[in-house]
Structures are given as structure tokens and as C-alpha cells.
C-alpha positions in Angstrom: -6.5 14.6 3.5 -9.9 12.9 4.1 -8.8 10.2 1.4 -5.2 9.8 3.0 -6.8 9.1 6.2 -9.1 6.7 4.7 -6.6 4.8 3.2 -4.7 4.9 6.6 -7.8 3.8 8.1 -7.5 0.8 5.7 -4.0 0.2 5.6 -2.1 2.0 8.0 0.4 -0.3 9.6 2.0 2.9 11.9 -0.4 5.7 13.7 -1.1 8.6 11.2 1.2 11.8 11.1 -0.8 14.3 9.2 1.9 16.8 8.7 4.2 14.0 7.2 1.1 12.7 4.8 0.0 16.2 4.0 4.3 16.9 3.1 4.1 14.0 0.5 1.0 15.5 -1.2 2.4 18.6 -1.4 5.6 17.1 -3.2 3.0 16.1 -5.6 1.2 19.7 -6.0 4.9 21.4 -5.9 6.3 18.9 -8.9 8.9 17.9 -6.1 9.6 14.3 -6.9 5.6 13.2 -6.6 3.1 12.1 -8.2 -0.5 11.7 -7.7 -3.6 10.8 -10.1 -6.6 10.7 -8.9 -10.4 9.6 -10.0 -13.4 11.3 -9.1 -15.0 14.7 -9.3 -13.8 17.7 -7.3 -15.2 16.9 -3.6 -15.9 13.7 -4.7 -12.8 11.4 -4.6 -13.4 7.9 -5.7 -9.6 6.7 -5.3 -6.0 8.1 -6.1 -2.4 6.7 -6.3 0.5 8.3 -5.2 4.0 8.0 -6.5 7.1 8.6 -5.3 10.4 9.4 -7.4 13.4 7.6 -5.2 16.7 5.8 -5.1 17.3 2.8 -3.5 19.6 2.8 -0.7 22.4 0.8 -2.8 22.0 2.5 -6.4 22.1 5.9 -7.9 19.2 5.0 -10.0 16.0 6.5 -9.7 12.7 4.7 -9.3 8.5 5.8 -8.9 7.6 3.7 -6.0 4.0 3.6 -5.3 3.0 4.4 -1.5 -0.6 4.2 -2.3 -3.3 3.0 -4.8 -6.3 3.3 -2.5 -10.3 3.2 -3.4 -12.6 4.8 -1.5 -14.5 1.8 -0.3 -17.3 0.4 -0.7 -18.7 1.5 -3.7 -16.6 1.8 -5.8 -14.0 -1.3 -5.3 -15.6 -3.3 -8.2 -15.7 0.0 -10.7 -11.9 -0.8 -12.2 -10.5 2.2 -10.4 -7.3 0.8 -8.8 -6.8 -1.0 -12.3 -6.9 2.3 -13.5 -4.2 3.6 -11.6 -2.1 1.3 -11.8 -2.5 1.6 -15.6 -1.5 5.1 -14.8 1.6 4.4 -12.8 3.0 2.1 -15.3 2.2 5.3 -17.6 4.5 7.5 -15.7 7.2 4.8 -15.6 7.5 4.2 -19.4 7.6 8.1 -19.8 10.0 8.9 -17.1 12.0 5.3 -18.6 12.4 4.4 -15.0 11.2 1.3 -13.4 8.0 1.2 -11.2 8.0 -0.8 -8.1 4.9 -1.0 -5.9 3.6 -3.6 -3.0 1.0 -4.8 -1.1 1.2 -3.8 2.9 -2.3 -4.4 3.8 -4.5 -6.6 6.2 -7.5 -6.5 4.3 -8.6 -8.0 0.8 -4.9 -9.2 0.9 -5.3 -11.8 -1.8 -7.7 -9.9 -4.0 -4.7 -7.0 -3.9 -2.1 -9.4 -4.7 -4.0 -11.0 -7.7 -4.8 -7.4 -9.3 -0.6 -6.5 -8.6 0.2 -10.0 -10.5 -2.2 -9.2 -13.6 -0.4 -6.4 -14.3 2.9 -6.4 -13.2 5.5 -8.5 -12.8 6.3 -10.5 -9.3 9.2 -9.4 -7.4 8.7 -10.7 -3.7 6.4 -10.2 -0.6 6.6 -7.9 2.8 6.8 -9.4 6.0 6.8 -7.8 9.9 7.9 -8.7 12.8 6.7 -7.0 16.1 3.9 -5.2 14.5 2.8 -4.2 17.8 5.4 -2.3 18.4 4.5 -0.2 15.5 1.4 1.7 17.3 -2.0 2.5 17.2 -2.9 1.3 13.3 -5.8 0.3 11.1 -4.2 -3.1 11.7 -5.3 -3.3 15.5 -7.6 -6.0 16.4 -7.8 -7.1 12.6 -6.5 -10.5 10.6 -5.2 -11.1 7.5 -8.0 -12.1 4.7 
């Protein structure tokens, strides 16, 4: 949980529900439509992605959407790590033969994100919000885009 609240520290766009985070990673540990890889040594995470196995609302195909590929910064942002896991994701998609679908919802390193996404996969739009303060206490609060 210290890396999920890290990454929501980074990222988070809504205030932090720690029993709803902790449910997804125990989806992954159950085998219950998650998956998460992870680098590092035990007690010594350097970053981790997490995968979800969905629908989307309109089909009754299934998808892995990505709800995180995080790095535990500083140190180790230039190491390859989140090139890593995405190498992993794509991975999982080609042996589930299910599409992969991930995004960038972030208000840091924005364009660095969206570079390392377009490198590897291919482009299939952008996220946009409208009355983001309404959304509540986040990492976003007081921060710009860059």
C-alpha cells in the first residue's frame, strides 16, 4: 500500500480510498480478474503496474486495462522500469489474445508519459476533465500540467 499511495500522491486525480485500492490488489493476489508485476526486491519496491481484466460498457469483449504503471520516484525514473512494464502488459495481452488499453491521467511529466505510451503502443486518443475541483482533495491540488 505504501507504493499505491505514492502513485496516488503522484497521480491521484480523486482523494485516496484505501479499502477500494487495497480491494484491487487483492484481485491481483486472489487471481480475481488482476494483474500486477512489480520490480524491486521484497521491501524494496522500485515500481509496479497493475492490470485490470474488463468489458467495456458497450461489448461483451474482454480487455486488460492498465490503472497504473507507476515508478517510485526519483531514482529510479531513468532505470527503464515503466518500459519494463509496459513490455510486461503487452505480455499479458498477447497471452490472454485480448487487447491492452492503457492512458495517461497525470499532471506531472505529462509529455515525457505520453512519448514513452506512443513508442510502444499504438495511439488511440487523450483524457480530458472538466470540473476537476469538484473531484476532491488530490495530488493534482495546487499543481499544473508539465
Amino acid at each position: 500500500m505504501e507504493h499505491v499511495r505514492a502513485l496516488h500522491g503522484e497521480n491521484g486525480l480523486f482523494p485516496l480510498a484505501e479499502n477500494k485500492a487495497l480491494g484491487i490488489v487483492h484481485r491481483a493476489l486472489d487471481r480475481k480478474g488482476a494483474i500486477i508485476g512489480v520490480i524491486g526486491e521484497p521491501g524494496s519496491l522500485e515500481g509496479s503496474i497493475c492490470l485490470s481484466l474488463d468489458q467495456p460498457y458497450y461489448s461483451d469483449a474482454y480487455q486488460l486495462t492498465e490503472l497504473w504503471n507507476f515508478v517510485a520516484p526519483p531514482r529510479h525514473h531513468r532505470a527503464g522500469h515503466a518500459k519494463r512494464m509496459i513490455e510486461f502488459a503487452k505480455m499479458c495481452s498477447d497471452r490472454m489474445a485480448i487487447p491492452l488499453t492503457v492512458g495517461v491521467l497525470s499532471n506531472q511529466r505529462v509529455e515525457a508519459k505520453q512519448r514513452l505510451y506512443e513508442r510502444q503502443l499504438e495511439p488511440a486518443g487523450v483524457f480530458f476533465v472538466h470540473n476537476r475541483r469538484l473531484a476532491g482533495p488530490s495530488a493534482w491540488d495546487g499543481q499544473g500540467t508539465h
